[in-house]
N, C-alpha and C positions, 0 to 999 in steps of 0.2 A: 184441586189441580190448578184452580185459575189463581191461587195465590204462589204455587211451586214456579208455574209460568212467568209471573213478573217479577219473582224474587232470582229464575235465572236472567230476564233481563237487566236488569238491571247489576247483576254480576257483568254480565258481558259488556254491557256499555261503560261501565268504569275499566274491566279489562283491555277496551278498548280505546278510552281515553289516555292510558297508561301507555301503551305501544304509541299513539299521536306523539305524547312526550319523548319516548325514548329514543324514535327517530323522527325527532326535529329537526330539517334540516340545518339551525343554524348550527344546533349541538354535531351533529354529522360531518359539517362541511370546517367546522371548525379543528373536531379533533383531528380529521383528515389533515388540515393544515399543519397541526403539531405535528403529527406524527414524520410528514415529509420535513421537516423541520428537522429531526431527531435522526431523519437516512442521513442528510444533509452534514450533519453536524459526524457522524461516524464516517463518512469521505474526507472531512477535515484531519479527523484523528489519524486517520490511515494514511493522506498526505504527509501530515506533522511524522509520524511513525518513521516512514521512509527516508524524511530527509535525516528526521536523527540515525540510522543505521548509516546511510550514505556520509555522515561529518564521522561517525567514529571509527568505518573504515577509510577513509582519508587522513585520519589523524595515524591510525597505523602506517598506512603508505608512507607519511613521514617519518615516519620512528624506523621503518625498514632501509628507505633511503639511504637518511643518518650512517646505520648498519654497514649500506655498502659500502660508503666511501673511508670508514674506519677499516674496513677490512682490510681494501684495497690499500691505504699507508701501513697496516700492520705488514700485507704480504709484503711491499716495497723493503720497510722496516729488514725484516728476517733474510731477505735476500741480501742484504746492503751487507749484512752482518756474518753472511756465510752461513746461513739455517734455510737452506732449500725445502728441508722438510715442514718447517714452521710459516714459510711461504705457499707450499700447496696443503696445510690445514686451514690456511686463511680464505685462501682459495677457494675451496673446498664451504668451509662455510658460505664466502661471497656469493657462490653460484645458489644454493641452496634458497639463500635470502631472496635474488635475483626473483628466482622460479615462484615462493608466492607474493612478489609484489606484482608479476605477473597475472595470480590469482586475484587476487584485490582489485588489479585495475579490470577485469573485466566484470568482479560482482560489482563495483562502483558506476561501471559503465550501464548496467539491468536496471539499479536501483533508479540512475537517472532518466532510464526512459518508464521507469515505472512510476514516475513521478511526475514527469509531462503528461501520463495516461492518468494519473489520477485529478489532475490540476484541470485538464480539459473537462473528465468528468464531473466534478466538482464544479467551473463554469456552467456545464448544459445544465445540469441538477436544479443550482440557483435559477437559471430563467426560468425554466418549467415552474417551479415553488412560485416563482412571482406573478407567471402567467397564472399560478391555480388561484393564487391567493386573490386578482383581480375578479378572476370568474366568480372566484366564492364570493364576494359580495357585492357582486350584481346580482348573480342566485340570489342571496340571502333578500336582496332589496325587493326584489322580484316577487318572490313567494311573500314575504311579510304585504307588499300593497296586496296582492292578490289573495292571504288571508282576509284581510279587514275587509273587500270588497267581498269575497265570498259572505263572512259575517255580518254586512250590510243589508246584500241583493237577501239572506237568509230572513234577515230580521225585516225586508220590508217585506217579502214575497209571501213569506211561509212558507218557503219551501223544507220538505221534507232532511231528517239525518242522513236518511238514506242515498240522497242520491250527491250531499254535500260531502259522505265518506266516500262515494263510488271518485269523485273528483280527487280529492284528499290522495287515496288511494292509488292513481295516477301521476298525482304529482311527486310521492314520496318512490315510486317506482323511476322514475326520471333521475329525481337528485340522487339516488342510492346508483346506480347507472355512471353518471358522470361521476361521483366521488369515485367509486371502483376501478374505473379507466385513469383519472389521472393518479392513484395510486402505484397502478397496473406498471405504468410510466415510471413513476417515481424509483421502482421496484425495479427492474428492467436495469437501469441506470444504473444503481449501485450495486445491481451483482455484477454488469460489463466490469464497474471501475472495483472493483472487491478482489480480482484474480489476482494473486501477488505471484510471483516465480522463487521459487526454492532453492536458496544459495549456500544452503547446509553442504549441501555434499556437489563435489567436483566432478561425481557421474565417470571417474578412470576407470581403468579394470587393470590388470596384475600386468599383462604386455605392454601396456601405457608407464605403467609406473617402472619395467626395466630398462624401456627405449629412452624416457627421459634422462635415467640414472645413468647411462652409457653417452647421451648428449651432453651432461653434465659433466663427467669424468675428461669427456674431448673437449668440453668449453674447460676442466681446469688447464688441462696439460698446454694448450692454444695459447691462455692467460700467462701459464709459468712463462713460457717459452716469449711473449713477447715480453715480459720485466727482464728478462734474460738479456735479451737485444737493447731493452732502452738503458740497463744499467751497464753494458757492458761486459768485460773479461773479467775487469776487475772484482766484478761480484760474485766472482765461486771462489771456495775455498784456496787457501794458497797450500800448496805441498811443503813441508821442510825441505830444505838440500839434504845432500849425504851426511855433509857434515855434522851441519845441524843435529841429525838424527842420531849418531854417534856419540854428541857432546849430551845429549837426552838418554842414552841409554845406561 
């Protein structure tokens, strides 16, 4: 028995030395560092993300612009020419183009407040990280003199494992304590700045989409009607005379 006896202690105090290392606080307070490092680093990405959607729906906004004002000389065009009909298809598409540059400018309008909301994020983020990074090595300095004095007062005193692991054991409950809260923190932060808004779908419903199509139809007619006015009499078809029509027949 008294051989079973020291053969379990002495498992236990290497199993026990083994946990000392494993949470070490420099190794603890270190990977903690990384790791807020690494939220850090995915609010970047997710800033970067945003702007790129916000430049390549802006680049569309331009390409639709373009659009209008081509139309708008096509509808001019067909009217000048006596093709009413070829003036409210121009029309007709005009408005259509109109309605999602209208779209566009307001997902461009989300993205960019969604992007001050990540950028502020991203600020807070950074100071927290540099405030922990500070505290982690003071901790770290702290604990390292206060080992070797532990190891000292040990080796002059003789004092017992027992009562140097009861301390040990306090002190690794503290550091494990604060790394978890500023984590807590670090955590916290990047789910607030993580919430993106869903610009897939425009959220109509079926009376939406006929009320616009009927606003659409009175913005073309409103459109024909004022190229009407700015070009004149002269821009609707001419009639033959009688004559005319006879010498054709």
């Amino acid at each position: 028995m008294g051989l079973m006896s020291r053969a379990s202690t002495v498992v236990k105090a290497k199993f026990s030395k083994l946990i000392d290392r494993a949470e070490d606080p420099n190794v603890m307070l270190d990977y903690s560092y990384e790791k807020q490092l690494e939220l850090l680093q995915n609010v970047k990405r997710g800033v970067a993300d945003v702007v790129t959607a916000k430049k390549r729906l802006q680049l569309q906004t331009d390409q639709l612009e373009g659009s209008v004002v081509k139309l708008e000389t096509q509808a001019r065009t067909a009217l000048t020419s006596g093709r009413e009909d070829l003036a409210r298809v121009a029309l007709e598409r005009k408005s259509a183009v109109q309605q999602q540059l209208q779209g566009l400018d307001t997902q461009v309008q989300g993205l960019e407040a969604q992007q001050e909301k990540l950028v502020a994020s991203e600020r807070q983020l950074s100071a927290k990280i540099e405030s922990f990074r500070s505290q982690k090595e003071v901790i770290k300095a702290q604990y390292s003199a206060a080992e070797a004095q532990v190891r000292i007062g040990e080796a002059a005193s003789g004092i017992g494992e027992q009562m140097a692991d009861t301390g040990l054991a306090i002190q690794r409950a503290r550091d494990k304590t604060e790394q978890m809260t500023a984590r807590a923190a670090a955590v916290e932060e990047l789910v607030e700045a993580g919430t993106l808004d869903d610009f897939t779908s425009d959220g109509s419903t079926q009376l939406d989409r006929e009320l616009a199509a009927l606003a659409s139809q009175s913005e073309v007619d409103t459109d024909l009607a004022r190229l009407k006015a700015e070009l004149g009499p002269g821009a609707a078809p001419k009639e033959l005379d009688p004559a005319a029509k006879g010498t054709a027949q």
